[in-house]
C-alpha positions in Angstrom: -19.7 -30.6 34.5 -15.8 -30.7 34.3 -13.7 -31.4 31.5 -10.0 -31.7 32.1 -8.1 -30.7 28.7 -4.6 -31.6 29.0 -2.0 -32.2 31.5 1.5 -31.8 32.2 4.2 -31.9 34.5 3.0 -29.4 37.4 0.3 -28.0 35.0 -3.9 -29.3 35.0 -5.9 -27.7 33.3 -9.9 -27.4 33.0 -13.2 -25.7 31.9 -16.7 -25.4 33.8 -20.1 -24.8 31.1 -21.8 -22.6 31.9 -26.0 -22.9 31.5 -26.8 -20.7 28.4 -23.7 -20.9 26.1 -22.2 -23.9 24.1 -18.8 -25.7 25.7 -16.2 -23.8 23.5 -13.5 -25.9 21.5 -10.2 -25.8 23.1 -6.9 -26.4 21.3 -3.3 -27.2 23.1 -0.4 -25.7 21.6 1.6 -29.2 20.8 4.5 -29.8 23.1 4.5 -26.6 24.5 2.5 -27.3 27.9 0.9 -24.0 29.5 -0.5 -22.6 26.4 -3.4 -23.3 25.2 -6.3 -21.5 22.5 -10.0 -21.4 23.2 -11.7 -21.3 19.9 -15.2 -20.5 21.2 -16.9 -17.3 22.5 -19.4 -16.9 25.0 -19.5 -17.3 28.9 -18.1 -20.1 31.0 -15.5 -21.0 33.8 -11.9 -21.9 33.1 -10.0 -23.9 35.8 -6.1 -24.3 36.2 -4.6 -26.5 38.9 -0.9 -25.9 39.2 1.9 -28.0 41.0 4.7 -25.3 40.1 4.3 -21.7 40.5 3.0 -19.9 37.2 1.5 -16.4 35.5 -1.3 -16.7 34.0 -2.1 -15.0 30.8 -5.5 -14.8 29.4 -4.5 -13.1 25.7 -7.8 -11.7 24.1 -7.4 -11.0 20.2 -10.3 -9.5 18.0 -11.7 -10.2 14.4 -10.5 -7.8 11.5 -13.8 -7.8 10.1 -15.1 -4.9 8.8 -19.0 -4.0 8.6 -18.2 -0.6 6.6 -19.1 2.8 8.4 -21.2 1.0 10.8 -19.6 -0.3 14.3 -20.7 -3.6 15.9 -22.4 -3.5 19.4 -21.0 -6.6 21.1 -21.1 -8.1 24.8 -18.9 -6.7 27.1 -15.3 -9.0 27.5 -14.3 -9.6 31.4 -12.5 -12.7 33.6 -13.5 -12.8 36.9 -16.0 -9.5 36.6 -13.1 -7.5 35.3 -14.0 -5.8 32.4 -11.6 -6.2 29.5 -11.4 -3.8 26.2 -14.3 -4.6 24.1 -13.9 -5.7 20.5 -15.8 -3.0 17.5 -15.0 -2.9 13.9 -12.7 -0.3 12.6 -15.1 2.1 10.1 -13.9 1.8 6.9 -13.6 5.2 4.9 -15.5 6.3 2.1 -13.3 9.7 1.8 -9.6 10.0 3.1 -9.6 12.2 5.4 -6.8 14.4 7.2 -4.3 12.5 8.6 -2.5 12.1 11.8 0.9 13.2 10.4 2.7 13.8 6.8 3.8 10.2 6.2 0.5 9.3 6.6 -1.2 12.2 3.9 1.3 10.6 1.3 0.4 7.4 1.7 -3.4 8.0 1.7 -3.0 10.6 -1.2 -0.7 7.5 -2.9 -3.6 5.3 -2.7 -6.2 7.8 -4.4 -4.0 8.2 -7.3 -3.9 4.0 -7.5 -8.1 4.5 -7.1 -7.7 6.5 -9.9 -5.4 4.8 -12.2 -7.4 1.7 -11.8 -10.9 3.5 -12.2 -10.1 5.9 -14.6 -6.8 5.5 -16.2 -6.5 4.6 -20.2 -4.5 1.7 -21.3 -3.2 1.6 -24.3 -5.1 -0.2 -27.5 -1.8 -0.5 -29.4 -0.2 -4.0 -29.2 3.6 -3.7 -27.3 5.7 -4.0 -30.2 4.1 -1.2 -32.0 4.6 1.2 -29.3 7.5 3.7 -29.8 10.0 2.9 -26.9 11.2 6.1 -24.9 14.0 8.1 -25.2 16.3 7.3 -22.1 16.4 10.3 -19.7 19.7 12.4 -20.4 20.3 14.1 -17.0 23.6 15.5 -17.1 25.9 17.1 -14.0 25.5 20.2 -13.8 21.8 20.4 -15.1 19.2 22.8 -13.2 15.7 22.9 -12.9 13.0 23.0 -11.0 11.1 20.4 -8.8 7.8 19.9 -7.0 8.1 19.1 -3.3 4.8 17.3 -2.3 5.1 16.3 1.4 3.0 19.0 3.3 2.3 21.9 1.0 2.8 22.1 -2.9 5.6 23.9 -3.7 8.2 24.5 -6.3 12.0 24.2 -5.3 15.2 25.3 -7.5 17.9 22.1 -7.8 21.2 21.4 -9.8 21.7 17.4 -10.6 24.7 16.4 -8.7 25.2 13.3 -9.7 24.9 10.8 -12.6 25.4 7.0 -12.9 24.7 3.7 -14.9 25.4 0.5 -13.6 24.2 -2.9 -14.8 21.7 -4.6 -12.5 20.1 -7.8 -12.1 16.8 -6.0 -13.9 19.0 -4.7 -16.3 21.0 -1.3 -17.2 19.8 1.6 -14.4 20.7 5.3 -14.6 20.6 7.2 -11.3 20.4 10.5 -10.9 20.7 12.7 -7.8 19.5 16.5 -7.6 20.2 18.5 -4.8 18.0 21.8 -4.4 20.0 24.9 -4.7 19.6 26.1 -0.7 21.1 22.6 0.3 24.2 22.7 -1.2 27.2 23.2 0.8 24.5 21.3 3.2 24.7 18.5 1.4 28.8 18.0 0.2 30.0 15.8 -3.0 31.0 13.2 -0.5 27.6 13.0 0.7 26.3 12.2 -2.7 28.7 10.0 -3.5 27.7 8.0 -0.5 24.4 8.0 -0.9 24.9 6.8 -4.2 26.8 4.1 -3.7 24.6 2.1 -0.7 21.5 2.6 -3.5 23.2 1.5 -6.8 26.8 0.7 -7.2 29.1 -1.0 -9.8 29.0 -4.8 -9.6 25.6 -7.4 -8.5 24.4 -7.6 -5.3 25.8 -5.5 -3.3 23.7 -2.2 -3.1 19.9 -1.8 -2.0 18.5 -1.1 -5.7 20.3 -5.8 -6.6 18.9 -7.0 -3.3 15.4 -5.0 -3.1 14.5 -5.9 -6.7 16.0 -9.5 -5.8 13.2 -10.2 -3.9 10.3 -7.6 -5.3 11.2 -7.6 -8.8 11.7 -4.3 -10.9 10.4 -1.1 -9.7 9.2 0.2 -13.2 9.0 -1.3 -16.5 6.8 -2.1 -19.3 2.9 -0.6 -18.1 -0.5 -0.3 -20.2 -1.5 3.0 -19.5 -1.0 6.2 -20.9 -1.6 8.1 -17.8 1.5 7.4 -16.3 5.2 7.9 -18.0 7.2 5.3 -19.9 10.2 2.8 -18.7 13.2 4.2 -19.5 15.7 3.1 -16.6 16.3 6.1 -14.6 16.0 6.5 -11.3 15.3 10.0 -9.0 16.8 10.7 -5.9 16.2 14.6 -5.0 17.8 15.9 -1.4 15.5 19.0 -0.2 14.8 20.2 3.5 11.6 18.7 2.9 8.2 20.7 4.4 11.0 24.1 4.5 11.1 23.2 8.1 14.7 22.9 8.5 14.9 20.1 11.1 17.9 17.9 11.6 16.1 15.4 14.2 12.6 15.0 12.9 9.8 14.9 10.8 9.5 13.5 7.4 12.9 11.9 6.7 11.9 10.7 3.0 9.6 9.7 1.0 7.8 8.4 -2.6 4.9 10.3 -4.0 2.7 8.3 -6.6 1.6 11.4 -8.6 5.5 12.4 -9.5 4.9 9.0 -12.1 2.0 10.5 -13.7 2.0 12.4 -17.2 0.9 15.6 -16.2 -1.1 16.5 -18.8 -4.0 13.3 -17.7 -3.6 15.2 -14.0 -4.8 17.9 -15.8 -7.1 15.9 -18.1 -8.7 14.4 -14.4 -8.8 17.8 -13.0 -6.1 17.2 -10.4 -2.9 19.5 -9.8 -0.1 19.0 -12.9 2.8 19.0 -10.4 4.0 15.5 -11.2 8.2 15.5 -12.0 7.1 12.9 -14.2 10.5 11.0 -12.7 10.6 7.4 -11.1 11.6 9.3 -8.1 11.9 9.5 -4.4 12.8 12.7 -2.0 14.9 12.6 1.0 15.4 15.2 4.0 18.5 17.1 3.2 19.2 18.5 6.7 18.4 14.8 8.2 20.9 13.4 6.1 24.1 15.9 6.9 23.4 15.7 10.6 26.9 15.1 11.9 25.8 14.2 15.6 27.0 18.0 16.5 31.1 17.2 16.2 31.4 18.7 13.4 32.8 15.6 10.9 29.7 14.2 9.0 30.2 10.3 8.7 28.2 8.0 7.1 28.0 6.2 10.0 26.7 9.0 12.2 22.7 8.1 13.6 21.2 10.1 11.0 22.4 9.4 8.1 22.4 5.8 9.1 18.3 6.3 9.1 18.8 7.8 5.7 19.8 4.6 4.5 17.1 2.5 6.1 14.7 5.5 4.5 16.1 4.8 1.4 15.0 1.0 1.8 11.5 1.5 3.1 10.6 4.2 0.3 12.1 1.7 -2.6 9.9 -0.3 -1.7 6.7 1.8 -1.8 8.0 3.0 -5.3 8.4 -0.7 -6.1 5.0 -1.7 -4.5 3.2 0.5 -6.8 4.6 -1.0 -9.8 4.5 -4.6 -8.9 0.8 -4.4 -7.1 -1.2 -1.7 -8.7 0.3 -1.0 -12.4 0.8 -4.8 -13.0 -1.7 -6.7 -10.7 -4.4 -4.1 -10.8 -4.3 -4.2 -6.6 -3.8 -1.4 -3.8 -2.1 -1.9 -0.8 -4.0 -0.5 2.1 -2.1 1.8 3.9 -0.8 -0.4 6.8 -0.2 -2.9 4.1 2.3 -0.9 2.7 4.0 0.6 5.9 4.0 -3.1 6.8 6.1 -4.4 3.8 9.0 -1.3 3.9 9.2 -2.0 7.4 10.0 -5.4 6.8 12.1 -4.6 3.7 14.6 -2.8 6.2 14.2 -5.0 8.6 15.6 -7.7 5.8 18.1 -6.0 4.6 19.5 -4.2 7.7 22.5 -6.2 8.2 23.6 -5.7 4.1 23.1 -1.6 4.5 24.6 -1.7 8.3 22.2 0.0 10.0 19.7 -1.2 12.8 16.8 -1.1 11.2 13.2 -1.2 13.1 14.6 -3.8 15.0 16.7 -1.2 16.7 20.1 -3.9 17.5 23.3 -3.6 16.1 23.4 -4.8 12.3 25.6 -7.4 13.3 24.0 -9.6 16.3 22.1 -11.7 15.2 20.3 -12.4 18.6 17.9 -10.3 20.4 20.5 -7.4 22.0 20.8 -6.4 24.8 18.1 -5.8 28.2 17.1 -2.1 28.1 16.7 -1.4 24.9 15.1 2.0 23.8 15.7 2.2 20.1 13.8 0.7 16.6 9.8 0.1 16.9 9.2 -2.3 19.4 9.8 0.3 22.5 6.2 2.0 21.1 4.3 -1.0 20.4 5.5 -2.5 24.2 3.4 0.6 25.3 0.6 0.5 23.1 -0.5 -3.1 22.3 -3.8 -2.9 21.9 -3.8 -0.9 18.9 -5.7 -2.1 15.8 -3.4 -3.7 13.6 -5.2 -3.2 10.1 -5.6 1.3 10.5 -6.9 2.6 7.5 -7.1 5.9 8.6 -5.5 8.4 10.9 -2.1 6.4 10.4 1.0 7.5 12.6 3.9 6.8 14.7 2.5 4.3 16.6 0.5 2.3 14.1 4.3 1.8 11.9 5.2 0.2 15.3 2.4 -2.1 15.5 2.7 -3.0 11.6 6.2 -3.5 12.0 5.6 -6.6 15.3 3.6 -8.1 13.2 5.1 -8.0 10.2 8.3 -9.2 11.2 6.6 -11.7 13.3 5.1 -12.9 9.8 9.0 -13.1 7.7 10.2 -15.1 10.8 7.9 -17.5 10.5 6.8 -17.8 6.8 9.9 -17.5 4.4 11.6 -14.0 5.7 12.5 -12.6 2.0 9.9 -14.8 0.1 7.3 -13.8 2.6 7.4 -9.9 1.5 7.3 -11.1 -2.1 4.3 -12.8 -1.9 2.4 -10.4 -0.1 4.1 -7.6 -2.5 3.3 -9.9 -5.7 -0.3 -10.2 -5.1 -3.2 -8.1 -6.3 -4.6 -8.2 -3.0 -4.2 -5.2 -1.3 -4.9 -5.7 2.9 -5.5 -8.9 4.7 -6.0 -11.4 1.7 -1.8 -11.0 0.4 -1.2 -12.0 3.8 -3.6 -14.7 4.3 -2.3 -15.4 0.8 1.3 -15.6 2.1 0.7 -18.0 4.7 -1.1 -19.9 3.1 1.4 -20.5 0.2 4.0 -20.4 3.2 2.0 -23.9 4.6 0.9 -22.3 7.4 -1.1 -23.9 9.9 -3.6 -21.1 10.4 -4.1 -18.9 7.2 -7.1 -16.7 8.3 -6.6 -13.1 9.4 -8.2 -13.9 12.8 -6.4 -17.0 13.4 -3.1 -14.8 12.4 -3.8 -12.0 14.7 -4.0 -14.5 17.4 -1.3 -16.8 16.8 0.8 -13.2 16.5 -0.2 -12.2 19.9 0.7 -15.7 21.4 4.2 -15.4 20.2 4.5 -11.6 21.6 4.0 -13.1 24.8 6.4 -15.9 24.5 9.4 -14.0 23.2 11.6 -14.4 25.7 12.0 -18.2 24.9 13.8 -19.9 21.9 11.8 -23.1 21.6 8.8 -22.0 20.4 7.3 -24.0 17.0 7.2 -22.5 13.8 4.2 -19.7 13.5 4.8 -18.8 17.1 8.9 -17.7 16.9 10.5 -14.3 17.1 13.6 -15.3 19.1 15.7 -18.4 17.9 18.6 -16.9 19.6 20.6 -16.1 16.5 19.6 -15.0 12.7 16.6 -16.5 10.8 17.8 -17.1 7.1 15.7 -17.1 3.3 16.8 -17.1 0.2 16.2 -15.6 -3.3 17.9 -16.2 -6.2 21.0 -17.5 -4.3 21.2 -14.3 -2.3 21.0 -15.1 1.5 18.3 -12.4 4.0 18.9 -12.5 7.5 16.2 -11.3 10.5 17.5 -10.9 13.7 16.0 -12.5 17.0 13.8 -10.5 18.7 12.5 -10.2 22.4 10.0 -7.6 23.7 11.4 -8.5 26.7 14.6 -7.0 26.3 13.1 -3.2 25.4 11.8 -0.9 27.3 8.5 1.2 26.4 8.4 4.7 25.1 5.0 7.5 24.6 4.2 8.6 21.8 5.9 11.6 22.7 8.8 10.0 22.8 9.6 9.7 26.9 11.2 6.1 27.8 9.7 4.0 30.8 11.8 1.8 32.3 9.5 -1.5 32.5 10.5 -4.5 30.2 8.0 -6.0 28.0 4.9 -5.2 26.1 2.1 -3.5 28.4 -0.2 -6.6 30.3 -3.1 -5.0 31.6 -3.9 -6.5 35.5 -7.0 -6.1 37.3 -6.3 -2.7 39.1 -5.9 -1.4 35.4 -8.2 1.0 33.7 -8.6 -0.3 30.2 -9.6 0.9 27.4 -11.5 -0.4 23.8 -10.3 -3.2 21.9 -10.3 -2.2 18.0 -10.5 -5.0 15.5 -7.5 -6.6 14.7 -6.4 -6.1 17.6 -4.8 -7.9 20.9 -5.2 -7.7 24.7 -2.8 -9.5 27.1 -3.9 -9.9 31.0 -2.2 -11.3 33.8 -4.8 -13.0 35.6 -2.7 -14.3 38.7 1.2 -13.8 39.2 3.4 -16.8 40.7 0.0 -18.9 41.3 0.1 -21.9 42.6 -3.0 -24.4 43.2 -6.2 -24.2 42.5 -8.3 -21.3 40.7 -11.6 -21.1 38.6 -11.5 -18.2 36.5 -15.2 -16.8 34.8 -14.9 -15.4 31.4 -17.3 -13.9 29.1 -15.8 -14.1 25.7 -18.0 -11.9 23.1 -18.1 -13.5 19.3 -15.5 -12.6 17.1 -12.3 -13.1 20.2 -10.3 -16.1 20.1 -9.0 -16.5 23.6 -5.6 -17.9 24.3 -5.0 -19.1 27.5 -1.0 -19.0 28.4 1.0 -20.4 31.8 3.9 -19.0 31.8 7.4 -19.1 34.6 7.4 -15.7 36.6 9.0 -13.4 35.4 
């Protein structure tokens, strides 16, 4: 039999049952004619009948379920006997193993240390007000000492603190202090401190990324429980090393925050881990990164590299304020694309405030999606791999921030921008639940991790056009705005459309758009949590019965779209 679902101007379409599977539910996208979800699995024909020439998209997203070291054996996906990347769950460590690059040992190594705060850390028995409040750290200029550099191997580095300053903050008085090691000065100048100090905590409200981070996170230490890890006392850590001794000016670990460095060192000890906490509220940033001068000669603050200093800056605050606000208060820990998701969206929100483009890659400024060609920000490496699994617990790198960053900034454009990353921050859920969570409390239509994935993809797709209803927008043309206490966030437009693709080795190819994979393709295996886009017909016009076999656990979209 024959079903016709919905019709528009110049668009019928219709679905064929097949004899041994049950009619799957289909689901028009309201007043946007031409895209439409299938919300069944199994095998059957789908018919279109078009008046107007159209591309048709069949858009193939998996389940994020898990079933823990064990991968699912499903039925092959394919339209038309073309096989499709097959949907299997992701294996969910039991150890962290070696990562795919230095960000990703910190962050796993971050999330052990939560493991063991929450397992084995001691809270206190005392009631607050008996407790002895701390002493407030007295850095002074001119101080010297020694520091543990953490990033790739443990190591000890001499440093002189270069800079000292209190300023009164939204979450109260804050004393930052910035130490320089010893073989970076005269690498690092005074003015450089100076300006590094002032975009992370100047005089006045509002106006520095220390007021409008904790604006929307809240604090990023304060009051705590345990004994394990060190008391509030206000200060704050910036230390400049050539992080990992490597001395590179144009790559590699630009900054970053390390748990441990929060921990009293005598409970490291006590666990039987490595005392080599600086027992600081702290974060480290690449010295020889941040003097880059572009090779004139004149360092500028608003040379290319010390530009992505500044967005560092931003996407390490919040890790250091994530661990506060998610494990020490809510007892929760953010799984590892979790939190690369949030400081990715934390620079993409406050982008235009610091000046800098952010993983959005378009001038600070513009508010709509830049300009055709664009090679810079994230969204050039997930055009080329979009089939990566969105939820990676393991073997996180370059690629997988990209992914983590489309989604997540699909996410603050279409439930609350700034309020968005708060309640996915604020919540002692630490993977898909904060953001099914967020939704939810965003009054979202679908609130489900599988229903998210698949709206997510739909509005990859559709990114070229302005109209599209709330839960499907990237690109409104011109800024999307939230506010938080009074203090206005703005998110760019974005269009995949108008960026190029880059390899993970960096090389740029000139094609538009995110990779759709066509029938001459060889494809590869659909992770969980993960999307597939196909072209099933360009510039069709007429009649055409497409044959799908749909395995359980895909939601199948089903998009008719103007040539491009």
């Amino acid at each position: 039999m024959k079903k016709v679902l919905w019709s528009s101007a110049g668009v019928l379409l219709g679905l064929t049952l097949s004899c041994s599977f049950f009619f799957p539910e289909t689901e028009p996208l309201a007043e946007h004619a031409g895209i439409v979800r299938l919300s069944s699995s199994g095998e059957f024909d789908y018919a279109v009948e078009l008046q107007e020439p159209k591309d048709v998209y069949f858009v193939f997203s998996s389940s994020p379920s898990y079933s823990g070291t064990q991968v699912v054996s499903v039925a092959p996906l394919a339209v038309d006997g073309v096989r499709l990347p097959h949907p299997g769950a992701l294996r969910l460590p039991v150890v962290f193993p070696e990562p795919a690059s230095g960000e990703a040992r910190i962050a796993n190594e971050n999330a052990r240390l939560a493991q063991l705060l929450l397992s084995r850390g001691t809270r206190r028995t005392l009631p607050r007000a008996a407790l002895t409040p701390s002493e407030v750290r007295a850095d002074t200029v001119g101080d010297v000492g020694p520091f543990y550099e953490v990033a790739d191997t443990i190591r000890s580095v001499n440093a002189t603190c270069r800079f000292v300053g209190t300023e009164d903050t939204p979450q109260g008085p804050r004393t930052l202090s910035i130490w320089v090691a010893d073989d970076q000065w005269g690498t690092i100048t005074p003015q450089m401190v100076d300006e590094l100090a002032a975009r992370f905590l100047s005089s006045g409200f509002y106006n520095d990324i220390y007021d409008w981070l904790t604006t929307i996170l809240g604090p990023e230490w304060g009051d705590h429980p345990y004994v394990d890890l060190i008391p509030f006392d206000g200060s704050i850590t910036i230390f400049l090393t050539d992080i990992g001794g490597d001395g590179s000016t144009e790559g590699g670990i630009v900054g970053y925050f390390a748990a441990i460095h929060q921990f009293d060192n005598s409970y490291l000890q006590y666990y039987g881990e490595d005392p080599v906490s600086n027992e600081r509220v702290m974060f480290t940033i690449d010295a020889p990164m941040y003097a880059n001068d572009g090779g004139d000669g004149v360092w500028d603050p608003s040379d290319e590299w010390p530009k992505i200093v500044f967005s560092t800056l931003v996407h390490e605050f919040q890790h250091m304020v994530n661990f506060y606000q998610k494990t020490v208060l809510r007892g929760g820990i953010s799984e590892v694309w979790l939190d690369e998701m949030c400081s990715q969206v934390a620079e993409d929100l406050l982008a235009d405030k610091v000046g800098v483009e952010g993983p959005r890659g378009v001038d600070s400024q513009v508010g709509g999606p830049g300009d055709p060609g664009n090679t810079e920000g994230r969204i050039p490496y997930y055009n080329q791999y979009t089939s990566l699994p969105l939820m990676k617990t393991e073997g996180f790198d370059l690629l997988d921030y990209a992914t983590t960053y489309a989604f997540g900034a699909w996410g603050a454009r279409n439930f609350g921008g700034a309020s968005f990353l708060r309640r996915v921050v604020q919540s002692p859920y630490g993977g898909k639940d904060a953001v099914e969570k967020a939704v939810r409390e965003a009054g979202g239509v679908y609130t489900s991790m599988e229903d998210l994935v698949a709206q997510w993809a739909v509005a990859v797709l559709t990114s070229d056009r302005t109209d599209m209803p709330e839960g499907y927008r990237y690109n409104t043309g011109t800024w999307f705005t939230s506010t938080i206490d009074g203090i206005v966030y703005r998110l760019g437009s974005i269009d995949f459309f108008r960026y190029y693709r880059r390899t993970e080795d960096g090389d740029v190819i000139q094609e538009p758009g995110p990779v759709v994979y066509e029938s001459k393709d060889s494809l590869g295996e659909l992770s969980a949590a993960s999307n597939v886009f196909y072209a099933a017909a360009r510039s069709f016009r007429g009649k055409k019965t497409f044959h799908l076999t749909v395995p359980e656990g895909v939601i199948t979209h089903v998009l008719l779209l103007p040539p491009r």
